[in-house]
C-alpha positions, 0 to 999 in steps of 0.5 A: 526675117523679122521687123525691127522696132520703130526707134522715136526720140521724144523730149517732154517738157511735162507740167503735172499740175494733179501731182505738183510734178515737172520735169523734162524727160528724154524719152527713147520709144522703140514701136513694136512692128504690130503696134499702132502709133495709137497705143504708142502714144498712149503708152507716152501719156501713161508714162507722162501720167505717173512719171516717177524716177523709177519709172521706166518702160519694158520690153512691151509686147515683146514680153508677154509676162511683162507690163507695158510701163513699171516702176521698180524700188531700190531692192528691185521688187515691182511698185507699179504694174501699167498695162496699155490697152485692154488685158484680160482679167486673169491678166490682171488678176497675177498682176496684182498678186505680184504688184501693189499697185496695177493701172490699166489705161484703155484707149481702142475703139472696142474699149467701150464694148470691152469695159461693158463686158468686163465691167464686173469682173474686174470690179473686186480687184485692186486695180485703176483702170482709166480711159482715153478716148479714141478720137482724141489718141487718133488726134495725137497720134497725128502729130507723131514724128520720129523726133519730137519736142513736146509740151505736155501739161495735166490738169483736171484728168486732162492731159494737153499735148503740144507739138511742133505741128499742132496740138491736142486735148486727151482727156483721162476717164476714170472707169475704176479707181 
């Protein structure tokens, strides 16, 4: 019998100061039974990072040939490609064949070893690839509850969460914009 997602009801008072942009989101998270509450929550802050109205997340790790989070037009083409994690350059590569605009944001504890390694390759293709440091998505990942009330304010690539139980600081590095 296969597992079934994790359901999260997450609402987001989100204060985008970079992109004069706030809103309250009402978010419904289902966690792949292999994904960490980790790469969870960094899918939330990506999310929280380009919020748009078109912006909406896929079935995920669910769907292979899908981006964790995209963004569509009104005629159904694709706007924005985001991946979470570290994809492969081939991956990468048809994503912005098909895509205008592709972002990565990394956030493992091997993303340091898979950008130094894949540095080079990814350097001649059109791609935003940004980073959150582990310790600090380890940190909100702590304050992860199946419902939560957020505040989520970004400012100077820096994006500060706080939550019920706590808060924490994840700042957003940029590798290559």
């Amino acid at each position: 019998m296969a597992l079934k997602p994790t359901i999260f009801k997450i609402k987001i008072a989100l204060s985008d100061i970079e992109a004069n942009h706030y809103d309250n989101l009402n978010l419904t998270i289902a966690q792949h039974p292999s994904e960490s509450l980790e790469r969870m929550m960094a899918r939330v802050l990506a999310f929280c990072m380009n919020a748009r109205e078109d912006l909406s997340f896929t079935r995920g790790l669910s769907a292979v040939e899908e981006p964790d989070i995209w963004a569509r037009t009104l005629d159904d083409r694709l706007f924005l490609w985001i991946d979470i994690g570290e994809p492969s350059v081939d991956r990468i590569k048809k994503a912005t064949r098909i895509c205008p605009k592709v972002k990565v944001y990394s956030f493992n504890l091997k993303s340091d070893s898979w950008w130094a390694k894949e540095q080079a390759n990814f350097s001649g293709l059109p791609v935003s690839i940004l980073q959150f440091p582990w310790k600090s998505i380890q940190q909100l990942a702590e304050l992860v509850n199946r419902t939560m009330d957020l505040s989520i304010t970004i400012s100077d690539n820096i994006v500060y969460v706080s939550a019920k139980n706590g808060e924490c600081e994840v700042p957003c590095l940029t590798l290559q914009s």
